[in-house]
N, C-alpha and C positions, 0 to 999 in steps of 0.2 A: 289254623290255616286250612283253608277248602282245600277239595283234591285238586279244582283248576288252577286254585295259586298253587300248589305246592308245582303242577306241572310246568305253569309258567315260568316260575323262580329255575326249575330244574333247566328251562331253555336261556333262559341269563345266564344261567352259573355255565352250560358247554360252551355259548357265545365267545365271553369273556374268556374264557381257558385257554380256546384255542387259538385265539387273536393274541393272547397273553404267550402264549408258547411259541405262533409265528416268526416272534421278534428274534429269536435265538435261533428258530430251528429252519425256517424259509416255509412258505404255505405250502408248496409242490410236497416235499419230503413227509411233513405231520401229515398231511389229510391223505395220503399215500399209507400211511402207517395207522393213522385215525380210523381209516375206510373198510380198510382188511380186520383190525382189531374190532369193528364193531359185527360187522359179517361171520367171521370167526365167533366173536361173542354170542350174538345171534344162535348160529348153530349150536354152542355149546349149551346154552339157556334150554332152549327150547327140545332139545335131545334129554337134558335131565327132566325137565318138568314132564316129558311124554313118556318115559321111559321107566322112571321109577315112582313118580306119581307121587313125592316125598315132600311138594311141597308147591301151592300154588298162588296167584296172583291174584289181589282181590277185582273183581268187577268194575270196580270206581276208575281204573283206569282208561283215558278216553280210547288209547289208540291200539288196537295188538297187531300183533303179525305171529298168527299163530297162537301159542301159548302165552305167550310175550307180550310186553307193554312197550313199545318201537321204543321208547327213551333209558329202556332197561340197557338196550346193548349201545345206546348211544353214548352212556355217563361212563361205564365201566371204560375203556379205550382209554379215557382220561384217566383214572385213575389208577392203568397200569404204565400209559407214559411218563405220571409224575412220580408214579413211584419207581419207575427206573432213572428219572433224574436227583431223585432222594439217594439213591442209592449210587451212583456216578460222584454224588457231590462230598458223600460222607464216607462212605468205603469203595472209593477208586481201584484200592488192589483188587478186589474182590474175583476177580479173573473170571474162569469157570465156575465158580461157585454164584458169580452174579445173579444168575435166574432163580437161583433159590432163595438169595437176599432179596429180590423182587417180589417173590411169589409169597415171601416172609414179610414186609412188609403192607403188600396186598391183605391178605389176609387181618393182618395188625388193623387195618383201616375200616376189612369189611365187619370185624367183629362190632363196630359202633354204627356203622350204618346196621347189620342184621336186626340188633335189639331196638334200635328205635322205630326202623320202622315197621318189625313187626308189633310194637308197642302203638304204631299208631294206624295198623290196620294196614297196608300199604301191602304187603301177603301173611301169608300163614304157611305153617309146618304142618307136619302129621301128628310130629311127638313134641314132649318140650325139649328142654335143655337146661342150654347157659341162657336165664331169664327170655326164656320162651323159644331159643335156638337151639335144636341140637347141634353138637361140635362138627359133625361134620358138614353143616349147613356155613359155616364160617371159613372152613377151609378149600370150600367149594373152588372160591374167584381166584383164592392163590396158588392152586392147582394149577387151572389156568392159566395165570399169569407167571406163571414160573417157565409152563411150554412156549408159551408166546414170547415170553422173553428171550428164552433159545433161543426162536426163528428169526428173534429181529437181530440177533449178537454174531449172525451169520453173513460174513461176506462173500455173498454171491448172488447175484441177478436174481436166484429161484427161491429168494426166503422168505417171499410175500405167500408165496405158493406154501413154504413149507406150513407157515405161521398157518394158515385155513385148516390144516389137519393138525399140528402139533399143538397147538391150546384145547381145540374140546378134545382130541386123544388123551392130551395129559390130564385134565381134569376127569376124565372119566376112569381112567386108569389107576390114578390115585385115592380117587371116589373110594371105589372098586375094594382099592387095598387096603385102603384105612377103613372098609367098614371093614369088610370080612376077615382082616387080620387084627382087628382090635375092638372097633364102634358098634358092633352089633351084639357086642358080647359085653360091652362095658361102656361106663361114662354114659346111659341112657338116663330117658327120665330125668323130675326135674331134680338138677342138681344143687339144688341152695344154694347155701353163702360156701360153700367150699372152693362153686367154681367162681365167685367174686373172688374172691382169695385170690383164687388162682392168676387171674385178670390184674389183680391189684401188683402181684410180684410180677408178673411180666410185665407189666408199666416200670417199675421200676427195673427191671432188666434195661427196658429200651432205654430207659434215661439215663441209666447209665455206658449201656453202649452208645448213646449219642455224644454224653458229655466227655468222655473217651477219644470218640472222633475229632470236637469241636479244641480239644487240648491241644490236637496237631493242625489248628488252622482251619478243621474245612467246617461249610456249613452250604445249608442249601438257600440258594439263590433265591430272593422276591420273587422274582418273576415264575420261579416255581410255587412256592410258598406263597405267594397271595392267592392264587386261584385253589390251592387245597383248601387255605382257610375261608375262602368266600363257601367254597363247599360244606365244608365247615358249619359254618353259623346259620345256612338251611338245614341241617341235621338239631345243632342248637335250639329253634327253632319246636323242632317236634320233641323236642326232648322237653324243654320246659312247655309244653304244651299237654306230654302225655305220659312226665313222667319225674317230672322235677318234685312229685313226692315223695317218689321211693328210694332210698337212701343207695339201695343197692347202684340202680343205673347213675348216682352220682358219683360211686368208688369207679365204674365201667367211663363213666366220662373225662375225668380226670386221668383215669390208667392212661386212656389214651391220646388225653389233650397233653397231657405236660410234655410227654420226649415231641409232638410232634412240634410244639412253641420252642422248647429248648434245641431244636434242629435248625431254626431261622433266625433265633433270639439275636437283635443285633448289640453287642455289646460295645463301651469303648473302653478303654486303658485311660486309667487317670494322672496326672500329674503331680508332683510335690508340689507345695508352696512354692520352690524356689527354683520352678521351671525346669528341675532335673528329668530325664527320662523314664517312664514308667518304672513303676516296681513290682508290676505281677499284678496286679491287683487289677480285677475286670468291676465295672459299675454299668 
């Protein structure tokens, strides 16, 4: 895939998402939320890339604003709405701690976009990592999305306002902490198969914290789940394009494909022969 399809595809997949998300949430409200979250986003992008210089954006990209590629802060917005309806659908209680199941989440998501698309050129790091990412390159967007999720869980008039400075404050904040109280001193360099490993058990965490969830009924709605997976399969995409050889990014694609398919999986309950009422059993 060239760089202009992949941009093109990139303006399909926000099209679709947001018209897909209309339907539930009203257009005045998402593009209200969409607008500030890309702005916000915006700022927080283009503050790391200036400021620490850890990791930049290849050339191929047609449009910048700034250090930025304009579609960088257009995509994320989406993928911190739907992973706050990820999380609405499957841990409801989640109360105050919601932003950080968000930001947790978030993250879970960017770790698959990071590696492929630094695997297909799309930016570059300083250092390596997890298969060419350092960790804190991955924990960046859930930073983020953790504070922006506070701003939006706030009922008051002024939480568009707070969201502009509580998403790059929080990401930069947490940046901050997690290198100099852990990342700089540890976890550098490339990390081999230990951090596949590692990827490989947190997939299986999530799927199990999903299949946990899905025992008490909840699961996350098509209308969410078809626009992550459209997004999805343009990642798909560069992956069997630039990297369907290496065994590792297949442990890293699975890690994170299964709990998100077991999150939407629609199942039914099957019948006896003799027309009696379910017996537990999902097909």
């Amino acid at each position: 895939m060239s760089q202009s399809a992949f941009e093109a595809a990139c303006v399909v997949v926000i099209a679709v998402t947001l018209v897909m998300m209309s339907r539930s949430r009203g257009w005045k409200p998402l593009l209200v939320d969409y607008l500030v979250l890309a702005a916000a986003g915006w700022a927080g992008e283009q503050s790391c890339v200036q400021w620490y210089r850890f990791y930049r954006y290849s050339d191929a990209w047609s449009l910048f604003v700034g250090h930025v590629p304009l579609l960088v802060p257009l995509i994320w917005p989406l993928v911190i709405l739907s992973a706050r309806e990820v999380t609405a659908s499957l841990w409801p209680h989640a109360g105050r701690l919601s932003p950080i199941v968000v930001g947790a989440v978030v993250a879970f998501d960017a770790s698959l976009v990071e590696v492929l698309a630094v695997r297909a050129g799309l930016w570059s790091w300083a250092e390596p990592g997890h298969l060419g990412v350092p960790i804190i390159g991955i924990l960046g967007w859930g930073y983020f999305a953790a504070g922006a999720s506070f701003a939006l869980d706030l009922r008051t008039a002024w939480k568009h306002a707070v969201l502009v400075v509580s998403g790059p404050a929080a990401a930069h904040l947490l940046i901050l902490a997690s290198w100099w109280g852990l990342l700089r001193w540890t976890l550098r360099g490339d990390l081999g198969p230990a951090s596949v490993a590692g990827i490989a058990v947190l997939g299986v965490a999530a799927t199990v914290a999903v299949t946990l969830s899905r025992r008490r009924g909840r699961i996350v709605a098509m209308r969410t789940a078809a626009p992550r997976t459209s997004a999805a399969l343009l990642f798909l995409i560069l992956f069997l394009r630039h990297g369907a050889s290496d065994p590792r990014l297949w442990i890293h694609v699975l890690a994170i494909s299964v709990p998100q398919m077991a999150s939407s999986l629609r199942l039914r309950r099957c019948r006896a022969p003799d027309g009696s009422p379910p017996d537990g059993r999902l097909w």
